[in-house]
C-alpha positions, 0 to 999 in steps of 0.5 A: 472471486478472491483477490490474493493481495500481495504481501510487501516484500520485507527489507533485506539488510546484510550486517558484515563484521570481519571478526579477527579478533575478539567478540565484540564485532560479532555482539554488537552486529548480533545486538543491532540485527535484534533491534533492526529486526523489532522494527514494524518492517521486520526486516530479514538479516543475514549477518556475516560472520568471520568466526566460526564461534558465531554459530553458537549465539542464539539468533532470533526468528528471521536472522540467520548467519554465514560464518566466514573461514576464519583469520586473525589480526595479530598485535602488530596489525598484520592478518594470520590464518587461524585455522586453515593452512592456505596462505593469506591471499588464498583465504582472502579470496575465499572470503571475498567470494563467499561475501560476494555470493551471499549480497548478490544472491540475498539482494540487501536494500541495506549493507552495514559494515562494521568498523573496517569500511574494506574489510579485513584484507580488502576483501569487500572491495569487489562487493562495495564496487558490485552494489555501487555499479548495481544500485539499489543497497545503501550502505552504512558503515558503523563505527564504535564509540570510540576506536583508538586516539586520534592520529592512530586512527587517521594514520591507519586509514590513511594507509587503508585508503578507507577515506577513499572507500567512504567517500565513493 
């Protein structure tokens, strides 16, 4: 008799950028997926997305996407709809929603956020309480090189209540 020996299930790792603005969350999640991918785990990785132009970048095998309805951050710091015409706390929960769906029904071993530890208008707020209370997802929050001066960034995160977030 043969016996079937079970294959390892592969690490799952989610990698959230909340794209308001340029391409550079997006190129940076994509550039870092492909790497994680090349490690000997070959992890699966779902990257969500919140422009719908991300469609468009060529993923390699075991990488797929979710491209969240899009918004914008505008000059002053404040969020505006890019393409719908809701108001911003209905497009808001409809990105939280999606977000939510997608890490409870993947079940990430890793949950990589980049550059805004809430997401943009909180929206992972309800996700990163959910992956707390369950256990068993890391997350990591990824931060550029350099962000902006000092006292900016400080005065930012203080009114985000990010330092919170991080330290939960």
């Amino acid at each position: 008799m043969l016996k079937c020996i079970a294959e390892e299930p592969r690490l799952r790792i989610v990698l959230y950028s909340h794209d308001t603005l340029g391409f550079g969350h997006l190129r940076r999640n994509i550039m870092l997926a492909s790497r994680l991918r090349k490690l000997p785990s070959q992890a699966d990785i779902l990257l969500l997305a919140g422009k719908r132009e991300a469609g468009s970048f060529n993923l390699p095998a075991g990488i797929d996407l979710i491209t969240l309805p899009a918004n914008a951050k505008q000059s002053d710091g404040r969020y505006a709809l890019r393409h719908l015409g809701l108001d911003l706390k209905a497009l808001a929960k409809i990105r939280e929603n999606i977000i939510m769906a997608a890490v409870l029904s993947f079940r990430p071993d890793l949950f990589i956020v980049d550059n805004v530890p809430r997401g943009a208008q909180h929206e992972l707020d309800a996700t990163l309480r959910m992956l707390r209370e369950t256990g068993g997802t890391r997350v990591v929050l990824g931060l550029r090189d350099v962000i902006d001066r000092r006292d900016k960034v400080r005065g930012q995160w203080v009114k985000q209540r990010n330092f919170t977030t991080v330290s939960e």
